[in-house]
C-alpha angles and dihedrals in degrees: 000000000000080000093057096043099053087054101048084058097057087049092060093044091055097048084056088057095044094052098035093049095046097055090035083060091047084054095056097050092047072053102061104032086097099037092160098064097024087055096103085033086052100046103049089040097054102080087052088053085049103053094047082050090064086035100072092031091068083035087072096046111042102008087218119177096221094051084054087044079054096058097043093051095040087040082050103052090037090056091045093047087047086064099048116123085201083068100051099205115156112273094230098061092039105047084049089048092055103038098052086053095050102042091032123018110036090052093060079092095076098064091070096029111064101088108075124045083230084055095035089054100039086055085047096050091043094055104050083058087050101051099047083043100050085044096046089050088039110046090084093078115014123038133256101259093039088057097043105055086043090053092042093045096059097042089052083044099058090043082054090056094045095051086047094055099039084054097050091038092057096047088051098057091040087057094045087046085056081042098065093037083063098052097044096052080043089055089037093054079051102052087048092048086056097051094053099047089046082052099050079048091056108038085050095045088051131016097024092055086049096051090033073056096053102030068067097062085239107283113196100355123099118243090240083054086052104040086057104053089040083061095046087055092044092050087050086050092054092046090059094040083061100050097260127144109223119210122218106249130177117333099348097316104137114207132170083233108101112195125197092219133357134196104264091202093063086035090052088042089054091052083055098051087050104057091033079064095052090047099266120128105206115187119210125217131178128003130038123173118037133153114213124164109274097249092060095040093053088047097050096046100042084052089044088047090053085045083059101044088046089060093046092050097039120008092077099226135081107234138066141183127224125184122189127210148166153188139196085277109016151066123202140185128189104187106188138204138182094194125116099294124200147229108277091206081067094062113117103214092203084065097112096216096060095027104042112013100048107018114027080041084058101039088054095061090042091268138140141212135209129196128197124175145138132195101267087357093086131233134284126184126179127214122198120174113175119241107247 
């Protein structure tokens, strides 16, 4: 809130200068209507002019107390030397002038300066000034009663307008503060949301496809193949036990190291040495070196890795073809089976490997994916991640 309600502050500075400037202006024109016989009035008054000018200009900027201790002396003396005899100006121009700088302009300074006693007492003071000089200019041509209740009026009027906008101003910044507890608790339910489903990713990409293996009975996989991808998901299980954040590395390894870009051929090499070890040839075409941001690349692996895995589960055979390739802006995998297939109109989408763990992982690097299958005619997915 300090921020606010600095702000809050300069608002109100500047509305001072906007409204003090305008009817010091007003003043002036009433002024100068009758230039002939204001001339000696003008003259000796213009300085004065000039100096409240700067005055809530500076107003405006600093909000500074002595500046506002300035206006209220220099507005004091112009209204008193508006009123001299010695100076001859018409009564008309002069009364107007004086009286729009002690009912209007001067009490613009209440609208930055309520909110200290120093503040409070210096405006009291001032307008005290104000008021027995505005009468004293002003007794010539309106009575006593007529200039004090004006004068009064418009001081009262501009108090009424500082204590409106502090108050708005106030409940503004109150509803923009809920505002942003809102959005923080909305971001934060976001971020949560986020971590649960990574973890469901990862749970799934890792130690269910390990248990899904065994429950099994291992068909197909060594026991040393096993045993060493049942320790890479223990030793996942113990870095969240102790409060660390794994990161998704090569081919489905989870590790705490984070890396800004990886070399996507050793990364590729080590998706092959995985699923050799779980009995799936996979054969490799195309590109095979390639640098992508870590983020994409560990999107686009962990998704080819599940395609993988899909194809060892489900396909029914025991091979599978890959081809790599790219573009100036693109990068792309076809991972390829022979095996059964299957009706696309039959996917459940719910179903987290497909959903969650290939598509939803591509879409949130601004990547696609693409599926093709038959029943008997096999089963092809495409996988596309930008270079970025």
């Amino acid at each position: 809130m300090p921020l606010s309600a600095s702000g809050q502050r300069r608002f109100l500075a500047r509305t001072t200068r906007l409204v003090g400037l305008t009817f010091l202006s007003a003043s002036f024109a009433a002024l100068i209507l009758d230039v002939p016989s204001d001339l000696d009035v003008l003259a000796v008054t213009l300085p004065l002019y000039g100096l409240i000018a700067a005055g809530f200009t500076m107003i405006g900027r600093t909000r500074s107390l002595g500046w506002t201790a300035t206006v209220l002396l220099a507005g004091v003396a112009t209204i008193l030397l508006l009123g001299a005899d010695a100076l001859g100006g018409s009564a008309g121009s002069t009364v107007t002038a004086a009286f729009l700088l002690g009912s209007a302009a001067l009490p613009a300074l209440v609208v930055c300066n309520l909110d200290t006693p120093a503040r409070i007492i210096t405006l009291a003071v001032g307008a005290a000034l104000v008021i027995a000089a505005t009468l004293i200019t002003t007794s010539r041509t309106l009575s006593l009663v007529e200039t004090l209740v004006s004068v009064i009026v418009g001081w009262s009027v501009l108090v009424g307008v500082a204590v409106w906008l502090s108050v708005s101003i106030s409940r503004a910044l109150d509803r923009i503060a809920r505002l942003g507890r809102a959005h923080l608790a909305e971001r934060h339910a976001t971020e949560t949301e986020a971590q649960r489903r990574q973890g469901a990713r990862l749970l799934h990409d890792t130690v269910l496809a390990t248990l899904t293996l065994l429950a099994h009975s291992g068909v197909g996989v060594s026991p040393d193949a096993l045993r060493v991808q049942a320790g890479e998901d223990a030793r996942l299980l113990r870095q969240l036990r102790l409060g660390g954040t794994p990161m998704p590395r090569s081919s489905g390894a989870y590790t705490l190291e984070a890396t800004e870009t990886s070399d996507l051929g050793h990364t590729l090499e080590s998706v092959k040495q995985r699923f050799d070890r779980m009995g799936l040839t996979v054969s490799w075409h195309g590109a095979g070196r390639l640098l992508l941001p870590s983020d994409v690349l560990d999107a686009f692996l962990l998704s080819l890795a599940e395609c993988l895995e899909n194809v060892r589960r489900h396909s029914g055979v025991s091979d599978a073809e890959v081809t790599i390739t790219q573009d100036d802006t693109t990068v792309r995998a076809m991972v390829t089976d022979s095996g059964v297939g299957f009706d696309l109109d039959q996917v459940d989408s719910a179903r987290l490997g497909l959903a969650e763990s290939v598509i939803a992982r591509i879409r949130e690097v601004g990547g696609r994916t693409r599926l093709f299958s038959a029943p008997g005619s096999g089963t092809t997915v495409v996988l596309e991640v930008p270079k970025l």
